[in-house]
Every structure is written in structure tokens, then in C-alpha cells.
C-alpha positions in Angstrom: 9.4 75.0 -7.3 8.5 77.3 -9.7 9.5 80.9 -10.3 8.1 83.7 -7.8 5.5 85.8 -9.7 4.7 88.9 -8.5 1.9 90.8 -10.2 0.1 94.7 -10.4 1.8 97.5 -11.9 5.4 98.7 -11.5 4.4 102.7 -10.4 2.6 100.8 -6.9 4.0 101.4 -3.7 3.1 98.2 -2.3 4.3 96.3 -5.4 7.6 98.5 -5.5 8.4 97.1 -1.9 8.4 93.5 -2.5 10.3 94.3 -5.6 13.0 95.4 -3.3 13.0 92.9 -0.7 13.5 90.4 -3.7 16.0 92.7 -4.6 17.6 92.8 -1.3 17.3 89.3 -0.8 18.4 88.2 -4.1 15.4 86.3 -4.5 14.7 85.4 -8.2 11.0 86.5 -9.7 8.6 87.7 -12.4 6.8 90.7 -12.6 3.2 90.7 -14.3 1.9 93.7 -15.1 -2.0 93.8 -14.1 -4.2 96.1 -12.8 -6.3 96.4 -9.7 -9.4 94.6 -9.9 -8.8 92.7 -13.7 -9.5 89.2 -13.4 -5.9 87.6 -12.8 -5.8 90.1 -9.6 -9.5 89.3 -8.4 -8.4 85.5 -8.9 -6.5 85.9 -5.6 -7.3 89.1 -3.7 -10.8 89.0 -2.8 -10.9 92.9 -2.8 -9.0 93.4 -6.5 -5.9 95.1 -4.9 -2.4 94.8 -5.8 0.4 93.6 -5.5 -0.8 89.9 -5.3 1.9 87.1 -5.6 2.0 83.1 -7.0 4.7 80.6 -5.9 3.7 77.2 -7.3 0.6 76.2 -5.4 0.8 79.4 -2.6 -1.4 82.2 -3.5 -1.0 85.5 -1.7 -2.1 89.0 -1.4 -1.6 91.9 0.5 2.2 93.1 0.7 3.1 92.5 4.2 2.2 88.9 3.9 3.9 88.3 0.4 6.6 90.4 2.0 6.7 87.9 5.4 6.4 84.7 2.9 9.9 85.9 1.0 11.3 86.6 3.7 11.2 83.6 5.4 10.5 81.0 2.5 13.9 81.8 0.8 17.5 82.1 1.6 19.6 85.8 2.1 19.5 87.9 5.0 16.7 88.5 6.9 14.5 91.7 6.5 11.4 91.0 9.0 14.0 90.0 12.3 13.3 87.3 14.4 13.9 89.2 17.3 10.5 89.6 19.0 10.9 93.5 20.1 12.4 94.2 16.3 9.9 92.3 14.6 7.1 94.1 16.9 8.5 97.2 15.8 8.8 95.9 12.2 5.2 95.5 12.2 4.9 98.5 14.1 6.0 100.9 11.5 4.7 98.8 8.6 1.4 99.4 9.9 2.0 103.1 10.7 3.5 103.2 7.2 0.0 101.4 5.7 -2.4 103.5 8.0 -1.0 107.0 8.1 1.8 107.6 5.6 0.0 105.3 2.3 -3.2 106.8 3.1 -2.2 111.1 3.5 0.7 110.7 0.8 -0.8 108.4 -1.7 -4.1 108.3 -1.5 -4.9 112.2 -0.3 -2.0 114.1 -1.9 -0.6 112.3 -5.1 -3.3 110.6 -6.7 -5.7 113.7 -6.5 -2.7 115.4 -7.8 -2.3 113.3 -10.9 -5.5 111.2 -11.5 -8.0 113.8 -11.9 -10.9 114.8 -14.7 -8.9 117.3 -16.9 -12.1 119.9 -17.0 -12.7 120.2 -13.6 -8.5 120.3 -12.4 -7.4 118.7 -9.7 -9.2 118.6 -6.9 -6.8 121.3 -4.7 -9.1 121.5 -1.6 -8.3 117.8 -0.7 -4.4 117.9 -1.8 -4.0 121.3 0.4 -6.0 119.4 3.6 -3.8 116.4 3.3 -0.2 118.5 3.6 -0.9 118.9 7.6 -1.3 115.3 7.7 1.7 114.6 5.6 3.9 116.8 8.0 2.6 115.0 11.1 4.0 111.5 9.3 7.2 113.1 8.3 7.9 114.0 11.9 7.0 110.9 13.1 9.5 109.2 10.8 11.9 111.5 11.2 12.1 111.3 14.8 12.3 107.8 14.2 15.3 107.3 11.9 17.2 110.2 13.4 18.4 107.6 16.3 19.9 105.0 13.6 19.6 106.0 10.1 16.9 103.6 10.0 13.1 102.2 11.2 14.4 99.7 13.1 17.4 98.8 14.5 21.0 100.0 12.7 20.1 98.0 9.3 17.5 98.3 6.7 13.8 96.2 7.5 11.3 95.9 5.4 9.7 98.6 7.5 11.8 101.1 5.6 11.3 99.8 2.1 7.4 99.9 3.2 8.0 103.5 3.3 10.3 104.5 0.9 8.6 104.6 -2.4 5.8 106.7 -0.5 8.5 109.1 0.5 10.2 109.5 -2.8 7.1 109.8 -4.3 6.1 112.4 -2.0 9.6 114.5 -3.3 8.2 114.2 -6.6 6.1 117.7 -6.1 7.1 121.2 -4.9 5.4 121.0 -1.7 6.0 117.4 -1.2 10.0 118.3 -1.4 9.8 121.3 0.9 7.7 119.4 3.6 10.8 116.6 3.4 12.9 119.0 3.2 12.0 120.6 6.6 13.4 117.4 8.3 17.1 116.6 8.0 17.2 113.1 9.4 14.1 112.0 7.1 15.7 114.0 4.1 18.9 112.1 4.7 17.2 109.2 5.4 15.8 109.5 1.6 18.4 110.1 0.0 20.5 106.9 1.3 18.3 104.5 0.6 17.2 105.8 -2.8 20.9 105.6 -4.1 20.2 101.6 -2.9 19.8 99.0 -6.3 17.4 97.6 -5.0 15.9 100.9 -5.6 17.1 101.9 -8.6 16.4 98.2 -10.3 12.5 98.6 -9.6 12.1 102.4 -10.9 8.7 102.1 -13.0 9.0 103.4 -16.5 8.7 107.3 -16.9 4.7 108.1 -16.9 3.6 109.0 -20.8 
């Protein structure tokens, strides 16, 4: 069969993360560059979201499900368990991670903080009502890995590469870093898995 192609744009979350469970798994692909809603993207996800993934004749979107499809349609250790309670609480915190964490990190903190119109500033109103938000999911997480290091279990899920980009995103800005920083498991927690190749290996180019 042919090669795994993944496509959207390296600096995504959700693209980031199935980059490292290929990385994790060892699983051979491509990456495409593309961008939310241009036509290659629209081609498969209805809504013109990213990432968005091709594997001979199977056509996917949305991450989890590119992410369940790796896991199981290739060989290497297994990310999403088998396990019913750890894959219920797999999909527990990956949908956690998509509802709360994506949306008050990514969507109401860092893209008002960097995609904004240059005359009017970023909007500061919005970032400064997400950071209560963001401190509610940091608490939540780090109550979670405190008990094992990680999401689930004593070994790294997907749930946690879900997560992690989000998070080291997050550390990216001064208050993002001090709101981490205010919970030592979660901090930990970070700083682990960052130090991970499967990481490293998917850092997007630096930002011009």
C-alpha cells in the first residue's frame, strides 16, 4: 500500500499529534503542507479543517480518527489500549483535551495573541478572560498526571500527545509559563515528554 500522507501545516496541534504517534509508532509517512479550507483539505474534510490524512484508497479527517486508524492499521506498540476502562479513559481525556484545553489555550489565548490586525493590537480583553479557564484545565491535568506521570495508565497514550503541543504552546508566553508553572506535576509532566523525539522530530519551523 502506499505511503501514509498526512496533510495541514506543521505549527497545528492536531496535525503535531499524529506526527508523533507516527513517530512513536515508527510508522513511515508524508507530510503535505496545506492549509485549512484550500481545496486538497476541503477534498476530504467536509468542514476544511486540518490535519486530514490519505492511505491509498482510505480518506480521513479529524485527528482522533486518523489517530485510531494508525494505531491500529500498523504495526508498534499500541497508543489507544485495548483495554476497555484505558481506552474509555483514552477517549476520555482526548475529548477533554479537544473541548476544554484546544478551545481556552488555542483558540481563546494563543491565536488572539498572535493572529490579530496590527492597528487595532491584540485583542487583550479575550486573552485576559481565557487565563481563568486555562487554570481550571491545568488543574484538571495536573491532578491527573500527578498519580502516574501520565493521562492514563503508567505509559504514554495518545491522550497525552493530544495535549502536549497545547501545553508547550501554552509555555510559549509569560502568563502561559507562570500559570504551568503553578502546578508541579503538570510542569513536570511537560518537561518529560517534550525532551521525547517524537517531539523534537515534529517541531514546526521557527515563525518568520
Amino acid at each position: 500500500m502506499s505511503e501514509l500522507e498526512i496533510m495541514g501545516v506543521p505549527f497545528s496541534n492536531y496535525v503535531r499529534s499524529v506526527r508523533m504517534l507516527c513517530e512513536e509508532k515508527g510508522v513511515p509517512y508524508k507530510l503535505t503542507p496545506s492549509l485549512p479550507q484550500s481545496p486538497e483539505i476541503k477534498a476530504v474534510h467536509p468542514a476544511g479543517q486540518i490535519p486530514v490524512a490519505r492511505h491509498g484508497d482510505v480518506n480521513l479527517f479529524e485527528s482522533k480518527a486518523i489517530a485510531t486508524y494508525v494505531d491500529r492499521a500498523f504495526p508498534g506498540p499500541m497508543f489507544i489500549p485495548k483495554d476497555p476502562v484505558a481506552h474509555a479513559q483514552v477517549e476520555q481525556w482526548v475529548s477533554y483535551g479537544n473541548v476544554k484545553v484546544d478551545r481556552w489555550i488555542m483558540r481563546e489565548f494563543v491565536v488572539p495573541s498572535v493572529f490579530f490586525d496590527k492597528a487595532k493590537g491584540p485583542d487583550t480583553a479575550k486573552i485576559n478572560a481565557a487565563l481563568p479557564e486555562i487554570e481550571k484545565c491545568c488543574a484538571a491535568l495536573d491532578a491527573a498526571v500527578a498519580k502516574t506521570g501520565y493521562l492514563v495508565g503508567n505509559e504514554l497514550t495518545y491522550a497525552d500527545m493530544n495535549v502536549l503541543p497545547m501545553l508547550a504552546t501554552l509555555q510559549n508566553f509569560p502568563a502561559g509559563k507562570d500559570l504551568v508553572a503553578k502546578f508541579p506535576a503538570l510542569s513536570a509532566y511537560v518537561t518529560k515528554l517534550t525532551e521525547r523525539p517524537s517531539y523534537k522530530n515534529t517541531a514546526p519551523p521557527p515563525r518568520k
